[in-house]
C-alpha positions in Angstrom: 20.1 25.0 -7.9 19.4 22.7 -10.5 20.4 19.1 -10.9 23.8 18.4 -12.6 23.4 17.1 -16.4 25.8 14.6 -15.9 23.9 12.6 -13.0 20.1 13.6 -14.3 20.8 10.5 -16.9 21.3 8.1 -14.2 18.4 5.9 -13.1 15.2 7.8 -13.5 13.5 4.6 -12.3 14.0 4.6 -8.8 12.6 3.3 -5.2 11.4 7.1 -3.7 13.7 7.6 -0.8 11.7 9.1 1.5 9.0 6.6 2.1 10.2 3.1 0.5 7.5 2.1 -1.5 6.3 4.3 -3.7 7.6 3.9 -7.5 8.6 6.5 -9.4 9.6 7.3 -13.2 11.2 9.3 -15.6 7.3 10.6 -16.5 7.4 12.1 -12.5 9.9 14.1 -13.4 9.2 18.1 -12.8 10.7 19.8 -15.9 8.8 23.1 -16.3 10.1 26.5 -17.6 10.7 28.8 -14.7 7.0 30.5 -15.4 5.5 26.9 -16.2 3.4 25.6 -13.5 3.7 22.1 -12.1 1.7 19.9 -9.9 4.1 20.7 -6.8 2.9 17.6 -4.9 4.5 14.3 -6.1 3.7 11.5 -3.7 1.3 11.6 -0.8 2.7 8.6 1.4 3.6 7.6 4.9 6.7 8.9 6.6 9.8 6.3 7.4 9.3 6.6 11.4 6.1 4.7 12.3 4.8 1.8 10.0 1.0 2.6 10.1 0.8 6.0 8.9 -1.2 5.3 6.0 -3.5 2.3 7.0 -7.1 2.5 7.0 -8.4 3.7 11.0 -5.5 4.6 12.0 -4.3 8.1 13.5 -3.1 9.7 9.9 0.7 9.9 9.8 1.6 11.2 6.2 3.9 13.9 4.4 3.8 15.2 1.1 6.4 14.8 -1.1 6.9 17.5 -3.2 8.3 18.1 -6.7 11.6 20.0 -7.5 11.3 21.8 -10.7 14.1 20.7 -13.0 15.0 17.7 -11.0 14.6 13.9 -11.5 12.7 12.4 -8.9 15.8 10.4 -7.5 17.9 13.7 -7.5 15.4 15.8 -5.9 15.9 15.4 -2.5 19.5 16.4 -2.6 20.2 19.3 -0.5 21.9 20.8 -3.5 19.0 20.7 -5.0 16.4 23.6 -3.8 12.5 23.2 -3.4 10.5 25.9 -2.1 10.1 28.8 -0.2 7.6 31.0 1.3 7.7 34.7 0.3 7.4 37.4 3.2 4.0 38.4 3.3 2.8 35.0 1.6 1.5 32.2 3.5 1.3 28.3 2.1 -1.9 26.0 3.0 -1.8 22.2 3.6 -5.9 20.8 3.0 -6.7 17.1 3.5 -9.4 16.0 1.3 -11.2 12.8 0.6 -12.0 10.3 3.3 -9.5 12.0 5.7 -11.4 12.3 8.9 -10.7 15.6 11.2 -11.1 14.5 14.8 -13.8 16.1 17.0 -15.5 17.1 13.3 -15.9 13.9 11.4 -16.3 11.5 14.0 -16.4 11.4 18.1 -12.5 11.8 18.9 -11.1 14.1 20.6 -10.3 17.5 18.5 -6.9 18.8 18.5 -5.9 21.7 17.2 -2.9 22.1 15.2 -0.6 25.4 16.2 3.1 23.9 16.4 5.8 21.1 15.2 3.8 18.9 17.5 1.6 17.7 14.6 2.8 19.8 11.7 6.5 20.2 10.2 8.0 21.6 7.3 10.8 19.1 5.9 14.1 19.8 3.9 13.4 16.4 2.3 15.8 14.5 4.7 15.1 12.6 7.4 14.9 14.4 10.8 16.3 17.3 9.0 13.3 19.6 9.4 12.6 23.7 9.0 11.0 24.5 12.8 8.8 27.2 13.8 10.3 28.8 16.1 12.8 32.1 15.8 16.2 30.9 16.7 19.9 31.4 15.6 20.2 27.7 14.6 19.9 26.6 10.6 16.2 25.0 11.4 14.6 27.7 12.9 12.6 28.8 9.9 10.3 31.5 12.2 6.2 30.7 11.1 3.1 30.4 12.6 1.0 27.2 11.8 -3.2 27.7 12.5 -5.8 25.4 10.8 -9.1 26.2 10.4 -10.7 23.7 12.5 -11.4 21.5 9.7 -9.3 20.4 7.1 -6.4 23.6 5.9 -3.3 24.0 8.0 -2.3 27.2 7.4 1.8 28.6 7.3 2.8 32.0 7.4 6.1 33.2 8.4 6.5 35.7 10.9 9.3 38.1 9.2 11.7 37.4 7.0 13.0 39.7 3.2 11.4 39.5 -0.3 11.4 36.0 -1.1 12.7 34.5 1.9 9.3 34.3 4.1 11.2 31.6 6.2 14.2 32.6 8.3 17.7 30.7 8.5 19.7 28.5 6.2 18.0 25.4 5.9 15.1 27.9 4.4 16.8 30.2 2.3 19.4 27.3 1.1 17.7 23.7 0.8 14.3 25.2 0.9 11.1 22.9 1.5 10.5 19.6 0.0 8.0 17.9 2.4 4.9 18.9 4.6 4.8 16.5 7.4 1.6 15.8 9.2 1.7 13.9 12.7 0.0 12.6 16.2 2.7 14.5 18.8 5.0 11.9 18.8 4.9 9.7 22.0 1.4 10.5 23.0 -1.9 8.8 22.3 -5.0 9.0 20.6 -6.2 12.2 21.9 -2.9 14.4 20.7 -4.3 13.4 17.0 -5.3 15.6 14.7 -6.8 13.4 11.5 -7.6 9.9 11.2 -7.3 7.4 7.9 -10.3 6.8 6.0 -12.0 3.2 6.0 -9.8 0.4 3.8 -9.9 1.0 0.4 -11.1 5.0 0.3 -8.8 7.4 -1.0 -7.4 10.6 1.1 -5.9 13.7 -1.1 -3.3 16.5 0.3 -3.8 19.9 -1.8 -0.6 22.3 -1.3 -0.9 25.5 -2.0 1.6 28.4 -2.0 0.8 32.2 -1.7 2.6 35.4 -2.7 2.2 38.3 -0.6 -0.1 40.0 -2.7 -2.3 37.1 -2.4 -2.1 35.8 -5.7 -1.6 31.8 -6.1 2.1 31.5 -7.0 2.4 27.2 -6.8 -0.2 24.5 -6.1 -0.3 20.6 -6.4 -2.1 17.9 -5.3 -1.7 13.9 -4.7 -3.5 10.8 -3.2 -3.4 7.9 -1.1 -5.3 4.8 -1.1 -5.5 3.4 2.4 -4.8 -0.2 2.5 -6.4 -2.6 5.9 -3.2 -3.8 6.4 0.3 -3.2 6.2 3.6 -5.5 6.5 7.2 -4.5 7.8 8.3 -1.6 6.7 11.8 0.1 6.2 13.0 4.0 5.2 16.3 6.3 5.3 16.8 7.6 8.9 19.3 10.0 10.3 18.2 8.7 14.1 21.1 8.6 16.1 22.7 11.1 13.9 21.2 14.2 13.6 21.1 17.1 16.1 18.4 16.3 18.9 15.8 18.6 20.2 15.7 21.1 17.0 12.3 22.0 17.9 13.5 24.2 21.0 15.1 28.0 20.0 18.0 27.4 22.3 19.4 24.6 19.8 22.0 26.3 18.0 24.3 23.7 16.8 22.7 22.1 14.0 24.0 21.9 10.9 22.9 22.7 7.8 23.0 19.1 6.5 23.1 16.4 9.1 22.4 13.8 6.1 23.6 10.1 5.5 21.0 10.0 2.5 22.9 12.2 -0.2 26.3 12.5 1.3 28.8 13.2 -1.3 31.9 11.9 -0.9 34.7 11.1 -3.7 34.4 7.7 -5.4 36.3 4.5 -3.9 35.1 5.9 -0.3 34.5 3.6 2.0 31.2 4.6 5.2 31.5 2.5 7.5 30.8 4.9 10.1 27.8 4.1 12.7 28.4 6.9 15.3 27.8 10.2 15.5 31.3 12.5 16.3 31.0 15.5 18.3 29.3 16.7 15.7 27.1 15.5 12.5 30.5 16.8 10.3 33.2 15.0 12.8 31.9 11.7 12.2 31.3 11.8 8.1 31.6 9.9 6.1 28.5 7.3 8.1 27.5 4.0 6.4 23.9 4.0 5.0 21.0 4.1 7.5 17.7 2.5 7.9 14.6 2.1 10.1 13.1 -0.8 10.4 9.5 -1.6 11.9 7.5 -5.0 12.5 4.2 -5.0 10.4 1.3 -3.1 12.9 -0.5 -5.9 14.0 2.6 -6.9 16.1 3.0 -3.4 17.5 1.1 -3.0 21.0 -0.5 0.7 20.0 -0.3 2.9 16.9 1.7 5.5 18.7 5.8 6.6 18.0 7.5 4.4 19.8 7.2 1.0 17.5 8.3 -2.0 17.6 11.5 -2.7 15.4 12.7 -5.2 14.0 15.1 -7.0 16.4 18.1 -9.4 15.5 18.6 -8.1 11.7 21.4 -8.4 10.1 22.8 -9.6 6.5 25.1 -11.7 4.8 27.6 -11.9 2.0 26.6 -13.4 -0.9 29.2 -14.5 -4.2 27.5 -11.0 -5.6 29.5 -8.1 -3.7 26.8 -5.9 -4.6 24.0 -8.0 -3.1 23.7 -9.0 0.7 20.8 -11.1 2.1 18.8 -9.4 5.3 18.5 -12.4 8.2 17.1 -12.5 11.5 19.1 -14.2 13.9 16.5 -17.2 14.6 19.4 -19.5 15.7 19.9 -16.8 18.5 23.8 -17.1 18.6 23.9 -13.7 18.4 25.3 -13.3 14.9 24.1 -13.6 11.3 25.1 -16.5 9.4 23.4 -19.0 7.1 21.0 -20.7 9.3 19.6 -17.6 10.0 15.8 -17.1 8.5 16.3 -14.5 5.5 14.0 -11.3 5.8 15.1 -9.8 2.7 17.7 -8.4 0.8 20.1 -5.4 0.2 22.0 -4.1 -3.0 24.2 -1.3 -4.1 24.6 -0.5 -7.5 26.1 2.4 -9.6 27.8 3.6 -12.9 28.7 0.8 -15.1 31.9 -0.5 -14.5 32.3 1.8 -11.0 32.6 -1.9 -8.9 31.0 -0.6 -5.6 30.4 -3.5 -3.1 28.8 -4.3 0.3 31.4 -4.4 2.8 31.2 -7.3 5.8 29.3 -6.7 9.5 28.3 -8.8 11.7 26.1 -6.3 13.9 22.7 -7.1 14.3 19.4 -4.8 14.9 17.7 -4.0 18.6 14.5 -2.8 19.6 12.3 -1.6 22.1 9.0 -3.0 23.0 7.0 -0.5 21.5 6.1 1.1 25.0 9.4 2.2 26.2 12.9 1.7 24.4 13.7 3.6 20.9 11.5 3.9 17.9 12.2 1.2 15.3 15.1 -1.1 14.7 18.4 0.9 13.1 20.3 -0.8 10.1 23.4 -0.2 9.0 24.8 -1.1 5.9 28.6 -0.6 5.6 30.1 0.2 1.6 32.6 1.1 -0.5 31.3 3.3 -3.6 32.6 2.3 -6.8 35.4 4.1 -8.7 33.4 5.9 -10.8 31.4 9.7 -10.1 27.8 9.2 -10.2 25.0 8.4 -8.3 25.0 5.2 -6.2 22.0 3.6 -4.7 21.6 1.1 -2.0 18.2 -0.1 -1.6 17.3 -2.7 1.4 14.1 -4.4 0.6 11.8 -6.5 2.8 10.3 -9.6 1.7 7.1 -9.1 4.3 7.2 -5.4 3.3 8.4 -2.3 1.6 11.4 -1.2 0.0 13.7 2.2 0.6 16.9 3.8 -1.3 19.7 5.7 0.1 21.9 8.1 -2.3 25.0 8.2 -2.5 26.9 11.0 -4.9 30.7 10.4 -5.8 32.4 13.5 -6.9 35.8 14.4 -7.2 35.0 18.3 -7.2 34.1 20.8 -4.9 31.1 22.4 -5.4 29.9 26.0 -4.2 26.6 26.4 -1.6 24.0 27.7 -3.6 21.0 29.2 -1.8 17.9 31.8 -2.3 19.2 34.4 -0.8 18.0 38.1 -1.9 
């Protein structure tokens, strides 16, 4: 499905949701004919769930972000919107390039192959809202085999599927695939990693490329990273907390096919203010917006999932409704208030006019140790969208560190699932 007309006009210049910090613009946009080839790869950046996952030595934690053919940059990861599939018969290659090292090959780690969700993933283009490999009756279960050729090309190529639709289930055939997540096993150390970053200042590329059956290249695109030495705090969209656990395993069934608090539509003058999940993803919508925030890495006791947070954040209220300052609660009286140090800021805006505002709290962040505990600090950011449809953003923005958008969409209509279905 295409991006609405009526939103594509709003802010082409946006803060890429997925990641934070990577700045995108109205030149990004992928507007091809349907037989025009694009460069499918937009960004090549580090996911919002550890905060070292580009940084030079470190085990290589980065997805590929890719482009959505008709679709503004800050529209394309809407679910409505659909990205790509693999055709039956068809297979689609990940290759790192550049100073991307392969453990066990380029230097004297251990090798690890890569054969499951362990330390590859295809991603809807929401957080924790991923397209597994195994068969299953559940949405995720997209059915493919990953392989790699014991160097530098992760290989996927689904195990069944009809025609066009390579990858089994809904979130497949209906939202498609908008990322290509590469990852240590989460919770493990140095040996469960495949790739490590390249020395400071050397660039790493990711190559995508997409197969039809008959073996003919049918879409290919490529991007690149520079890896910094050092990083600050970082920030990104998270579901955590919300989303369907364990959708990795064929017995989970109950996912649904959008567990999302980036992208929720929702009619204009809504208030989220929601923080919990209800007996299911659906019971407890509409949720306020939702972040993860990490310390910088040199605070963090190892560079494996789980990190350090950021504990005792907070924000607040400022004589701008739209604008809250981010504090840490220094003073330690267990709420934020002005003698609080501030750590940065976060806004909402919108169509002119619309009036959406930041709505009071007084919870603060926790966080684990970075041994034990969760991963990251969680955020929540309570609203009311404006009174206007359109797209709403509300960006939180560190001052030692990155910066990451949620999306909102206020609609007063109902609109019909579109998928790729034969």
């Amino acid at each position: 499905m295409k991006a609405k007309s009526k939103y594509v006009s709003a802010s082409l210049v946006c803060l890429a949701a997925v990641s934070g910090a990577l700045l995108l613009s109205a030149s990004n946009t992928a507007l091809a004919d349907d037989d025009e080839k694009i460069n499918i790869v937009r960004a090549l950046v580090s996911p919002p769930v550890v905060s070292n996952g580009t940084i030079a030595g470190e085990p290589t934690e980065v997805i590929g972000v890719l482009a959505v053919k008709e679709v503004p940059p800050n529209l394309a990861m809407d679910p409505e919107n659909f990205g790509y599939q693999i055709k039956a018969g068809g297979r689609m290659e990940v290759e790192l390039g550049g100073s991307f090292e392969r453990n066990g090959v380029d230097n004297a780690k251990a090798f690890r192959a890569i054969s499951s969700n362990a330390n590859f993933v295809l991603v809807t283009g929401l957080p924790q809202a991923p397209i597994t490999a195994p068969a299953g009756d559940g949405v995720q279960h997209g059915n493919y085999t990953i392989s790699d050729d014991g160097n530098k090309i992760i290989t996927v190529t689904p195990n069944g599927g009809k025609g066009r639709n390579g990858l089994d289930q809904k979130r497949a055939k209906k939202i498609g695939v908008k990322v290509v997540h590469i990852r240590p096993r989460p919770g493990t150390d140095e040996s469960t990693s495949a790739f490590t970053n390249g020395p400071a200042g050397t660039i790493g590329t990711m190559e995508v490329r997409i197969y039809k059956a008959n073996g003919k290249l049918a879409e290919s695109g490529s991007a690149s990273v520079t890896f910094p030495a050092s990083g600050g705090q970082v920030v990104g969209v998270t579901n955590v907390g919300l989303a369907t656990g364990g959708q990795g395993s064929p017995a989970t069934i109950t996912t649904e096919l959008v567990e999302s608090v980036h992208f929720q539509h929702v009619a204009p003058g809504t208030e989220l203010v929601n923080t919990v999940k209800g007996a299911t993803f659906s019971d407890g919508a509409p949720y306020a917006p939702r972040f993860l925030l990490f310390d910088k890495l040199v605070n963090q006791p190892d560079s494996f999932i789980p990190q350090k947070g950021l504990a005792g954040v907070g924000y607040i209220q400022s004589p701008d409704p739209t604008h809250v300052h981010m504090v840490q609660d220094t003073n330690f009286n267990g709420i934020p208030d002005a003698d609080d140090t501030i750590v940065g800021h976060t806004t909402i805006s919108g169509p002119a006019g619309s009036s959406p505002e930041i709505l009071p709290s007084d919870a603060l962040t926790t966080s684990g140790d970075g041994v034990t505990g969760p991963n990251g600090s969680i955020y929540n950011v309570p609203v009311r969208i404006g009174d206007k449809e359109g797209v709403y953003t509300i960006t939180a923005i560190l001052e030692d560190g990155n910066a990451s958008v949620t999306t909102i969409i206020a609609e007063t209509d109902e609109d019909e699932d579109g998928d790729n279905d034969d």
